[in-house]
C-alpha positions as CSV (number, residue, x, y, z in Angstrom):
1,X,56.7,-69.8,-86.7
2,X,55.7,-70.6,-89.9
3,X,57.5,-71.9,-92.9
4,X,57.2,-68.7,-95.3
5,X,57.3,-66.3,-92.1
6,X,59.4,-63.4,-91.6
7,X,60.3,-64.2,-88.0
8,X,61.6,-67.7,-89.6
9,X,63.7,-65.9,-91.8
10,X,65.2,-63.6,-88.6
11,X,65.6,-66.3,-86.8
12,X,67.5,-68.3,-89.1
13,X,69.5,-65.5,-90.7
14,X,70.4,-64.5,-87.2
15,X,71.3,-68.1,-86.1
16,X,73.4,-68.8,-89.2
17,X,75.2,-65.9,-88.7
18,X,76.2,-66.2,-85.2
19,X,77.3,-69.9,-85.5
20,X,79.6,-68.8,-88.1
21,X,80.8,-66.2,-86.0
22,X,81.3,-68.5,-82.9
23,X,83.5,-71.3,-85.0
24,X,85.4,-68.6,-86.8
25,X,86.0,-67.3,-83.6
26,X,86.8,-70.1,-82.0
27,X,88.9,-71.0,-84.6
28,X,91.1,-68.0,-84.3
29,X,91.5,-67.9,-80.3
30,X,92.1,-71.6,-80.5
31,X,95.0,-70.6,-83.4
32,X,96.3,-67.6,-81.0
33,X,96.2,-69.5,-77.7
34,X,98.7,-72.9,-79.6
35,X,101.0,-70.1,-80.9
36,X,101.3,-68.7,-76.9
37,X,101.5,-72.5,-75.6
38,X,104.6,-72.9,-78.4
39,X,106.4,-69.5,-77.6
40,X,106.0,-70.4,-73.6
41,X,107.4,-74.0,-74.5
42,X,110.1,-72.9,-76.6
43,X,111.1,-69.7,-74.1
44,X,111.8,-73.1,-71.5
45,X,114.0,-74.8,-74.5
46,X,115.5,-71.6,-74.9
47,X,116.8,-71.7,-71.5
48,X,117.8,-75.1,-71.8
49,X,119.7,-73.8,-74.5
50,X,121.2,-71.7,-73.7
51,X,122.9,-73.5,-70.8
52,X,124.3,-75.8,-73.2
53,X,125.7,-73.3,-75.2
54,X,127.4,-71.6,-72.5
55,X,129.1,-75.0,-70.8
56,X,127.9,-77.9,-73.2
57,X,129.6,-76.8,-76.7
58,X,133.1,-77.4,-75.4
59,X,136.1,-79.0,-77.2
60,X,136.5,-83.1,-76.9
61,X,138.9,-82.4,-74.3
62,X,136.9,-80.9,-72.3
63,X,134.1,-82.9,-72.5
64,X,133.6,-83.1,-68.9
65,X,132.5,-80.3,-68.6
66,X,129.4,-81.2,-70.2
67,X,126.0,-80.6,-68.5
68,X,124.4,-83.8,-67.4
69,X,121.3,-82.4,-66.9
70,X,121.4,-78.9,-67.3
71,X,119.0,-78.4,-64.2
72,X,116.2,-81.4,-65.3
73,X,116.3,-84.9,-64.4
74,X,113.9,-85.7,-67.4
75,X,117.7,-85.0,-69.4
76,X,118.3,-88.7,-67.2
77,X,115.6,-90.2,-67.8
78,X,115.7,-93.0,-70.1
79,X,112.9,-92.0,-73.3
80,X,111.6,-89.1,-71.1
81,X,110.8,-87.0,-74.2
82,X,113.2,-84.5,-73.1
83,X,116.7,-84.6,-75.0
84,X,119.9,-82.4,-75.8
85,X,122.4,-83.6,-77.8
86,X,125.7,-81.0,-79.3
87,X,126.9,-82.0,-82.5
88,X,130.3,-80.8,-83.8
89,X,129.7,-79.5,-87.6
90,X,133.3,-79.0,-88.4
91,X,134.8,-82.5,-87.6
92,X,136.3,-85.3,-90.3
93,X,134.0,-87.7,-89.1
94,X,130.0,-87.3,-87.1
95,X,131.2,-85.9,-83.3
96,X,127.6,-86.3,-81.2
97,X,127.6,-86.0,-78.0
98,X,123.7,-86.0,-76.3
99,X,121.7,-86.4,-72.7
100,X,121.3,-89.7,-71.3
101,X,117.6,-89.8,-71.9
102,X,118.7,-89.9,-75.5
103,X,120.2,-93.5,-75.1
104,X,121.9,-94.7,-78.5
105,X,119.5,-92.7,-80.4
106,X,120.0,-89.0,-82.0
107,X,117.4,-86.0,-83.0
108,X,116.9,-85.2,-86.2
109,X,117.9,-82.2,-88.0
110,X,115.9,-79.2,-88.7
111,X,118.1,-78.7,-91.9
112,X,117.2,-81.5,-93.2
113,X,113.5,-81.1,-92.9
114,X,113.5,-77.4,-94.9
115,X,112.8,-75.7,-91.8
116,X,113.5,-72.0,-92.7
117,X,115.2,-69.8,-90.0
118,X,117.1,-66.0,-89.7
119,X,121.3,-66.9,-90.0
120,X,122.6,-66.4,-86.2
121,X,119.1,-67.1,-84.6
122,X,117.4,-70.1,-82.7
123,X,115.3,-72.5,-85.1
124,X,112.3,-74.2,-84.1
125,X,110.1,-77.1,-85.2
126,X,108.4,-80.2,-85.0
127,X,110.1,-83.5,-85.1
128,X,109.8,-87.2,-84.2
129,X,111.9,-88.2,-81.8
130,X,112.4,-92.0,-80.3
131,X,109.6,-94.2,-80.6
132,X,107.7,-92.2,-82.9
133,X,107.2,-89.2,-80.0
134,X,106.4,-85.7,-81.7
135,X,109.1,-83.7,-79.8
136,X,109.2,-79.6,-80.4
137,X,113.2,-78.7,-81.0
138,X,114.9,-75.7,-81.0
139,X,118.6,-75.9,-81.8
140,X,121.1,-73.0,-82.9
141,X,124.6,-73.0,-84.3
142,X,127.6,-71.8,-82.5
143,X,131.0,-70.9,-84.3
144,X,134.1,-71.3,-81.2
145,X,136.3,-70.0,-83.8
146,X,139.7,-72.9,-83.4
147,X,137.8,-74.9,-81.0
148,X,134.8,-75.5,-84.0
149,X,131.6,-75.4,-85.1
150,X,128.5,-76.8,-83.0
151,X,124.6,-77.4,-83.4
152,X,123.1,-77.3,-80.1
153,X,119.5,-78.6,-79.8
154,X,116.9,-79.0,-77.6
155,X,113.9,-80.8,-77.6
156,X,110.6,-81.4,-75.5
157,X,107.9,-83.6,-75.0
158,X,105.0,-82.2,-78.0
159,X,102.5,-83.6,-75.8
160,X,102.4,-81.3,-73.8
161,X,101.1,-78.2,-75.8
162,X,98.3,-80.7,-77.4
163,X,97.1,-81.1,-73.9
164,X,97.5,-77.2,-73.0
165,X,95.5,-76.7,-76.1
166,X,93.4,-79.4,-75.7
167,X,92.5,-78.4,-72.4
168,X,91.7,-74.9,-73.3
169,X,89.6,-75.6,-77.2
170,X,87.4,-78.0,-74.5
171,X,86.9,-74.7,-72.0
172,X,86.3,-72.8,-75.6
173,X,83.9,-74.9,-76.7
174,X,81.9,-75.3,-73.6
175,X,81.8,-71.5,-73.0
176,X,80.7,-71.2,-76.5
177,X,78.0,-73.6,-76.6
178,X,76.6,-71.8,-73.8
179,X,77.2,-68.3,-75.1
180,X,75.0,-69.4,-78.5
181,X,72.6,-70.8,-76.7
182,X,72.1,-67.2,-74.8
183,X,72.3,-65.7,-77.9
184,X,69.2,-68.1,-79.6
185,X,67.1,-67.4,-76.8
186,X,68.2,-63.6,-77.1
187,X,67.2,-63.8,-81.2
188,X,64.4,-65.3,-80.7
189,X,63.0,-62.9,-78.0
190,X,64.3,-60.1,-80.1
191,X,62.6,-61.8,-83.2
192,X,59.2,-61.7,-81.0
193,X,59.7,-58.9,-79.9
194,X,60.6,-56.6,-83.0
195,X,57.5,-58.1,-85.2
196,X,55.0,-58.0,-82.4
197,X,53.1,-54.7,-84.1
198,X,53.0,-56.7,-87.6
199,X,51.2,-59.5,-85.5
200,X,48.8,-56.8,-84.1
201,X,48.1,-55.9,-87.6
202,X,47.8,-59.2,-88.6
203,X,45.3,-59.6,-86.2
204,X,43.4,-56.5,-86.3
205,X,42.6,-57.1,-90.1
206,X,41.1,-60.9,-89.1
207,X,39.1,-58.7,-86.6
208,X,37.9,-56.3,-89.4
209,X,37.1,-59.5,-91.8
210,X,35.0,-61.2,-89.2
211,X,33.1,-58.2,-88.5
212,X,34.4,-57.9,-85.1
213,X,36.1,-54.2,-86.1
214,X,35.6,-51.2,-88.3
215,X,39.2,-50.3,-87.9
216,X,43.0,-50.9,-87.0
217,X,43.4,-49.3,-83.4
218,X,46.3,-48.4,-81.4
219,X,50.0,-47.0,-82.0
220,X,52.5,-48.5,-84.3
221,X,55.8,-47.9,-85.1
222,X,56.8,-45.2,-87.7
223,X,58.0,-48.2,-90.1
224,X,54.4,-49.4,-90.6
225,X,52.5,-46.7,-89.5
226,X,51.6,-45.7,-92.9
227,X,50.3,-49.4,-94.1
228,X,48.7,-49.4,-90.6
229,X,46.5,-46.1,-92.1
């Protein structure tokens, strides 16, 4: 193909226009498939949750009634990435009470990071927990009227949804790469293909200049047929 050819200009207008369709589509499953990974990840903190505020947000005096793991030993596990803690809103002075896999450290408050949230609902964010791990929290107030006020939260190990979404952008991009690669080869068979009478013509009149023919022969389409006369 030369330089100041139409089939240059096709196949170029046709490849620009499907890589940006690829990347802008990629982009957008990539965006829809992290927002699935979160809502499936914070479904399993809301159970977590929700455990905790059924038996953890209990009065001081009851504090043995506290779940120790509320179902997963990573709750035990020293630094696991998986922590609760309950704080008590209403007392005089800070009232925390966490998992062991917290140790002596405490989770961070969505509050305090201007996370915005619907009054009486679950929040949910990003945070760093201990050692500088992203963790994803969900945590929720609960009112126990005499007994107090309580913020109950949950969080998990971030990692995991990069990896879920890593996993799956390496799949998209694979499948991609070999999806505009079918499509060049389709364009550029379709490019071929589509201008094939305009090379005929092309042809034909070198033909008529050498001598070699009076006249264009053969069918063409209705597009040309006209110029072909």
């Amino acid at each position: 193909m030369r330089l100041n050819s139409l089939a240059l200009r096709l196949f170029f207008s046709a490849t620009t226009w499907t890589v940006v369709i690829l990347v802008v589509t990629g982009i957008v499953l990539s965006s829809i498939y992290r927002s699935a990974v979160e809502r499936a990840f914070d479904r399993r903190l809301g159970v977590y949750l929700r455990t905790l505020v059924a038996d953890g947000a209990a009065p001081e005096e009851n504090v043995d009634k506290l779940p120790q793991s509320s179902g997963e030993p990573l709750f035990d596990l020293p630094l696991s990435g998986w922590y609760w803690q309950v704080t008590r809103l209403d007392a005089p002075t800070p009232d925390v009470r966490s998992s062991r896999s917290l140790w002596d450290a405490t989770l961070p408050q969505l509050a305090d990071l201007s996370v915005s949230w619907v009054p009486g609902s679950a929040r949910q964010g990003y945070v760093d927990g201990p050692e500088g791990q992203q963790l994803r929290i969900v945590e929720r107030t609960i009112d126990l009227g005499e007994e107090g006020r309580f913020l109950v939260a949950v969080a998990g190990d971030a990692n995991e949804i990069d990896e879920e979404t890593h996993s799956f952008d390496s799949a998209l991009v694979i499948t991609f790469g070999v999806l505009g690669i079918v499509l060049l080869l389709t364009t550029t068979f379709q490019v071929r293909f589509g201008l094939a009478p305009l090379k005929r013509i092309s042809e034909g009149l070198a033909a008529i200049r050498s001598g070699m023919a009076e006249r264009l022969e053969g069918a063409f389409p209705v597009e040309i047929a006209p110029l072909a006369r």
